[in-house]
Each structure stands twice: as C-alpha cells, then as structure tokens.
C-alpha positions as CSV (number, residue, x, y, z in Angstrom):
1,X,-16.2,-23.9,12.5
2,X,-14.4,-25.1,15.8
3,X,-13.9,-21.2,16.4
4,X,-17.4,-20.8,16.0
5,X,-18.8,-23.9,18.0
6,X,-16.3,-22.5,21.0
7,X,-17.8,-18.9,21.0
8,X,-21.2,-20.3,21.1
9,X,-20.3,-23.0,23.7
10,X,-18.3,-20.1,26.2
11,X,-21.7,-17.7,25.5
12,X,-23.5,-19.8,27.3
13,X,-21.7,-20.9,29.8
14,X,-20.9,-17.3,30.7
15,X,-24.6,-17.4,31.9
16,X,-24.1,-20.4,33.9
17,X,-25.7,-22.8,31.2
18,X,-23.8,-26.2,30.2
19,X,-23.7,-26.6,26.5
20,X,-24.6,-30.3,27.1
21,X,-27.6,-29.5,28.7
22,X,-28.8,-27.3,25.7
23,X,-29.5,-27.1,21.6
24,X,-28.6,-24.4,19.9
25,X,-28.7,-24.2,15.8
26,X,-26.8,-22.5,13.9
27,X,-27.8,-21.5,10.7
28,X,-25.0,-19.8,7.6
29,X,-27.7,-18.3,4.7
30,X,-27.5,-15.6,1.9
31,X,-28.6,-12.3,2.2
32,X,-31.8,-13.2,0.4
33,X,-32.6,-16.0,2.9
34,X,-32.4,-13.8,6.0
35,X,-34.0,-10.8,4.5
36,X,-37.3,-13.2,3.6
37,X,-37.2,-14.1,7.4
38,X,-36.3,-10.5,8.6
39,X,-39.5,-9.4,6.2
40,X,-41.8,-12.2,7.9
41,X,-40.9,-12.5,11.4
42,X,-39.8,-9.0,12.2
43,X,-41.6,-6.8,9.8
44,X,-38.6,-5.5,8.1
45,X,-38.2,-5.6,4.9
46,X,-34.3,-5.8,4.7
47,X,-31.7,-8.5,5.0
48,X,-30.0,-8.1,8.3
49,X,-26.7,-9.9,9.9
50,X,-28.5,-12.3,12.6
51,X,-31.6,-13.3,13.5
52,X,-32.4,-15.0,16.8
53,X,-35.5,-17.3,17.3
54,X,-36.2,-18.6,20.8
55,X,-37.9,-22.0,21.2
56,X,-40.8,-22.1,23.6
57,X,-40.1,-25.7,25.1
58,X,-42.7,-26.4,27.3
59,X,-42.5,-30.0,27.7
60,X,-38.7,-31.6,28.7
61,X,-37.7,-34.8,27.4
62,X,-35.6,-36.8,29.8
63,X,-32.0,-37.2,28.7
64,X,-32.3,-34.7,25.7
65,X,-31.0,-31.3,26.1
66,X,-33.6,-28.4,25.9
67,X,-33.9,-26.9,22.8
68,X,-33.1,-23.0,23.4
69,X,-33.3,-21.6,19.7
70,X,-31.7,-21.1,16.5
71,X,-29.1,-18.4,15.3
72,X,-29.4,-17.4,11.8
73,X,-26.4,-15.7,10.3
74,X,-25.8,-14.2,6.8
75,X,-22.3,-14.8,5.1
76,X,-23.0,-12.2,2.9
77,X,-23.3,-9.1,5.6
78,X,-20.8,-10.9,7.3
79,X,-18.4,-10.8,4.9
80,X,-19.4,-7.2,3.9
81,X,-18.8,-6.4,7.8
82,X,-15.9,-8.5,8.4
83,X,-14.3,-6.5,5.3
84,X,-15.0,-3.1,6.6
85,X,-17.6,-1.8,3.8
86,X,-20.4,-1.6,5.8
87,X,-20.4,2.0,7.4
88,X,-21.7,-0.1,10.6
89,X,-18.5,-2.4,10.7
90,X,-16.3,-1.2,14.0
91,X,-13.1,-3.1,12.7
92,X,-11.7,-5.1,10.0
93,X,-12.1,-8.9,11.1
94,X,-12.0,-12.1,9.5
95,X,-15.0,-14.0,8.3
96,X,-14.2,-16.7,11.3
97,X,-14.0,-13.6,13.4
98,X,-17.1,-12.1,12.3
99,X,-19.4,-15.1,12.4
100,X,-18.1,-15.5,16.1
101,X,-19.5,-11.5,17.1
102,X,-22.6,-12.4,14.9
103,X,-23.3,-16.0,16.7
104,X,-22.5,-14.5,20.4
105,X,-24.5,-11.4,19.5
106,X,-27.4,-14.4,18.6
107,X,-26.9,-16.7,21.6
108,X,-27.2,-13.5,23.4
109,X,-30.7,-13.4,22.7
110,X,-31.8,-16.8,23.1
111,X,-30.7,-16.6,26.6
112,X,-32.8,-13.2,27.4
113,X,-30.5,-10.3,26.3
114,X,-32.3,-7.5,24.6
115,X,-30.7,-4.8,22.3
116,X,-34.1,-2.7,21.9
117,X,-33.1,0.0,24.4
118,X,-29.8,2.3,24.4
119,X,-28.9,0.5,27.9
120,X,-29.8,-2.8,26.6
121,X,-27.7,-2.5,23.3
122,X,-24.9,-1.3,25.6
123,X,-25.3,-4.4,28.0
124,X,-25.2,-6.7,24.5
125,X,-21.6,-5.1,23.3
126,X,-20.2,-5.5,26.8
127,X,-21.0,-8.9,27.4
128,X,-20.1,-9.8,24.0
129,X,-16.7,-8.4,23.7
130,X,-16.0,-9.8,27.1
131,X,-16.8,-13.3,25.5
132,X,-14.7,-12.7,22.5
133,X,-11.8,-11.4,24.8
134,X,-12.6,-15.1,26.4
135,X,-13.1,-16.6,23.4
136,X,-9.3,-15.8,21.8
137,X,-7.7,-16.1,24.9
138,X,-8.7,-19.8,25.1
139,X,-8.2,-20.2,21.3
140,X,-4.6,-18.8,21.8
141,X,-4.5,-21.3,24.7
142,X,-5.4,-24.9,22.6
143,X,-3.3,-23.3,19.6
144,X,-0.1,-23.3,22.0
C-alpha cells in the first residue's frame, strides 16, 4: 500500500496539486463489484479494471481538503493483467505494480484527463508512464 499511496500522491502533484490540499479514495473490489458500477454508471455491462468518479464540490470547507473523487480498482483484472492473461496486458507486472498503472490511470481522470479519443488515450499512457518512471525512481530512492 505505501507503493500505491506514493503513485497516487506524485499523480497529482505532477499537475501541480498538493496531496494535502486534496481527498482522493481509493477503492480494491471484485470483479463483480465493478462490473455492477460499470453496468450503472457507464452503461456497460462488463467488469472493467478502474473506474473514476469525479466529485462535484461546490461548496469548500475551510481547513478540509477538497474532495476530488474516488478510484475504483478491481483485484481481480488486476491480477489477470498483472499476470499477463489478459490479451490487453502490455507486460508482466506485479499486483503492487499493477494497482499503481490502474490508480495513476484513475487519478488521471479526476484531474481532467480523458482517454475517449485516440490523442487523448495517447496523452493518458504518456503521462502515466512518465509517473511510474517517477514513481520507481523515488521508490528505489527511500529503499536505498
């Protein structure tokens, strides 16, 4: 988990946002847990890896960070992903490794990033794997 609260904590300060001044949830279900929201929110009637829902915060609380969203994350396609059996998966990872794409992929969103469009999708890998270059190099870093 402290691999997982850095990625999310470097995602948004690679947009200039201090993780202090924020909320961001982080939610680990099943497949059939994500699939029921994927169905509801989205229409689809599949489970999928993450989910992304952006809080509309209208009114700001002084001294409480804002609430930006929530991240929701199934173990079960990452663990299929991280393993290499989807067709999708570009690499064998661990689960650790996985959750952190999945969760930057997620935090992504909440801050604006889209992956509807070719260009957009493209945009979302780049700045992702430039976190996750970020992300092990400070890992590597605290671990010396």
């Amino acid at each position: 988990m402290r691999l997982l609260r850095k990625a999310v904590k470097m995602t948004l300060a690679s947009e200039g946002v201090n993780d202090r001044a924020v909320e961001v949830s982080i939610a680990l279900v099943d497949d059939a847990a994500i699939h029921g929201l994927n169905k509801q929110y989205r229409g689809k009637d599949t489970p999928t890896d993450v989910l992304s829902f952006a809080m509309e915060q209208d009114v700001a609380v002084p001294g409480a960070p804002r609430l930006l969203g929530d991240v929701v994350i199934s173990m079960d396609t990452a663990l299929r992903q991280a393993s290499g059996e989807l067709a999708a998966s570009v690499a064998q990872r661990s689960l650790d490794e996985e959750l952190c794409h999945l969760a930057i992929h997620g935090v992504l969103h909440l801050l604006g990033y889209d992956d509807a469009t070719t260009e957009g999708f493209a945009e979302m890998v780049r700045k992702g794997e430039e976190i996750w270059r970020a992300v092990q190099a400070a890992n590597a870093a605290s671990d010396a």
